[in-house]
ZADO-1210 file (C-alpha; in nm, 4 decimals, padded with zeros to 6 digits):
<atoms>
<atom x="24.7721" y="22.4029" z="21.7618" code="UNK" pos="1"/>
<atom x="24.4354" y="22.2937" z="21.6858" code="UNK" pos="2"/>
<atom x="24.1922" y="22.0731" z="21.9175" code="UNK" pos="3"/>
<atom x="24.2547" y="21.7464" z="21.8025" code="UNK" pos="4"/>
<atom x="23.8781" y="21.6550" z="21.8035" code="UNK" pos="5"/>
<atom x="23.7760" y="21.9609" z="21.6188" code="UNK" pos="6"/>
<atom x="23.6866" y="21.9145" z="21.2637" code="UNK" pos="7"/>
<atom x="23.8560" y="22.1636" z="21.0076" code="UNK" pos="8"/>
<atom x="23.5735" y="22.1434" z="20.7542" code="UNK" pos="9"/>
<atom x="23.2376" y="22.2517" z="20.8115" code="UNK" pos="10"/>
<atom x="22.9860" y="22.0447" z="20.7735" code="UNK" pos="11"/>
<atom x="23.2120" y="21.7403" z="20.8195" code="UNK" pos="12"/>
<atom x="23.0268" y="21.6661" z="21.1296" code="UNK" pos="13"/>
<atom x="22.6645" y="21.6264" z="20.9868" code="UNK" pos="14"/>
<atom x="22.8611" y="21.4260" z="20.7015" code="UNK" pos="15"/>
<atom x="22.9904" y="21.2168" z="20.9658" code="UNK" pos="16"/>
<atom x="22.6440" y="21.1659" z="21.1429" code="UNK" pos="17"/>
<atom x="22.4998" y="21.1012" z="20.8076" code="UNK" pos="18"/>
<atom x="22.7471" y="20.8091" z="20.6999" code="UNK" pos="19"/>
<atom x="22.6933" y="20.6480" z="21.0813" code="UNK" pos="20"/>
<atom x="22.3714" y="20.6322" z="21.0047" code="UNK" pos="21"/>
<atom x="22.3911" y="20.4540" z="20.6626" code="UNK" pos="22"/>
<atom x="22.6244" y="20.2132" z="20.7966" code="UNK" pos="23"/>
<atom x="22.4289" y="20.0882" z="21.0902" code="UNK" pos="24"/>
<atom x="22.1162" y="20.0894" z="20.8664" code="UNK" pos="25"/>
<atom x="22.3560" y="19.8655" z="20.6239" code="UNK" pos="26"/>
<atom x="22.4244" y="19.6581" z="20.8998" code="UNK" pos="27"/>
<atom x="22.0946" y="19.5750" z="21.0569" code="UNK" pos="28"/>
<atom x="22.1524" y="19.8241" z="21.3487" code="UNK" pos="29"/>
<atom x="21.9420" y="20.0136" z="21.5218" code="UNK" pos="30"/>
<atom x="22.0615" y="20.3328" z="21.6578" code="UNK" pos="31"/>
<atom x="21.9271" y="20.4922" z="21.9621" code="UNK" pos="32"/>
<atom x="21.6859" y="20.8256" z="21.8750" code="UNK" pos="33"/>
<atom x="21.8186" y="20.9902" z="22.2237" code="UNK" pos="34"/>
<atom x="22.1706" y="20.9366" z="22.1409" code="UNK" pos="35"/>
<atom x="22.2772" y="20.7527" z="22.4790" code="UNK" pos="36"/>
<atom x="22.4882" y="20.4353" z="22.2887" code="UNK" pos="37"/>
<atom x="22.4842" y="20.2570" z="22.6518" code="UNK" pos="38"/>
<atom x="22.2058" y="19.9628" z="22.5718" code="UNK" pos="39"/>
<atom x="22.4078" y="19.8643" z="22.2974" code="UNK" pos="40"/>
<atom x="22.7069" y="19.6285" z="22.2353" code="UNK" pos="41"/>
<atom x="23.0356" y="19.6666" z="22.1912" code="UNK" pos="42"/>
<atom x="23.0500" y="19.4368" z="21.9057" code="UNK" pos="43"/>
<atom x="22.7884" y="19.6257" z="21.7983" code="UNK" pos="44"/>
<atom x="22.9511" y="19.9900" z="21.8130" code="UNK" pos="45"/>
<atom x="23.3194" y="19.9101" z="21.7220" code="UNK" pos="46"/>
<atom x="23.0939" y="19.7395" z="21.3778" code="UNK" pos="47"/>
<atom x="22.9876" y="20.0711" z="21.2842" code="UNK" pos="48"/>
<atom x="23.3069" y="20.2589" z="21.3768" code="UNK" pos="49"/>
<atom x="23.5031" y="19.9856" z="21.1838" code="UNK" pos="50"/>
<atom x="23.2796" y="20.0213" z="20.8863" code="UNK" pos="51"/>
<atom x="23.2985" y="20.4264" z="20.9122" code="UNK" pos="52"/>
<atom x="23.6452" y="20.4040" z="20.8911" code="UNK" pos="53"/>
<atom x="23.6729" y="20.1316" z="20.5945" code="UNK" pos="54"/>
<atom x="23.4901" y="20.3411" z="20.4018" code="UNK" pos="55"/>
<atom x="23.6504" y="20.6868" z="20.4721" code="UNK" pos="56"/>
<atom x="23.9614" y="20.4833" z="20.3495" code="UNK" pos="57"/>
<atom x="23.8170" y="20.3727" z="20.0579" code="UNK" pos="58"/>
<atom x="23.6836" y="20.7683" z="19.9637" code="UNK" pos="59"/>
<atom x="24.0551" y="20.8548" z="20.0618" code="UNK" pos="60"/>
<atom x="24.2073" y="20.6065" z="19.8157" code="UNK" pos="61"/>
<atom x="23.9783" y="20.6581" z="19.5387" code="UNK" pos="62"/>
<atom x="24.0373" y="21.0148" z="19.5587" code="UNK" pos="63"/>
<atom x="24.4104" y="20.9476" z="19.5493" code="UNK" pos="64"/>
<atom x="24.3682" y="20.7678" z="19.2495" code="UNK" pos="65"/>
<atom x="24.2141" y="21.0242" z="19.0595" code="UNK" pos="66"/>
<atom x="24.4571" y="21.2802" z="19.1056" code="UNK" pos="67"/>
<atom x="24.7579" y="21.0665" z="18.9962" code="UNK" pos="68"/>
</atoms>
C-alpha cells in the first residue's frame, strides 16, 4: 500500500506549488519566500487551501464532463 501523502504522478508536486501560488497571488496573499507559514493566519492559510481544493474540483468535473 502506498504512502498516503505520496503523489503518484510526477510532477504533481511542482503543479501543486504552482497553483498555491496563483491562488494566494489571486487572493491578495503574500506567501513567505523561506517557506515557514507560521507569521501567517489561519484564515489566511485554510483561504488558499480552500481555494486549491475548489479548483482541483472544478478541473475534476470539467474533465468528467468531457469524457461523457
Amino acid at each position: 500500500m502506498a504512502n498516503r501523502n505520496s503523489l503518484l504522478i510526477p510532477g504533481a508536486r511542482a503543479a501543486l506549488e504552482q497553483l498555491k501560488y496563483e491562488i494566494a497571488q489571486e487572493l491578495g496573499i503574500t506567501l513567505p519566500a523561506d517557506g515557514y507559514y507560521g507569521h501567517m493566519t489561519t484564515r489566511e492559510v485554510g483561504s488558499i487551501g480552500g481555494s486549491i481544493t475548489k479548483r482541483l474540483v472544478q478541473i475534476a468535473e470539467q474533465q468528467m464532463a468531457g469524457r461523457f
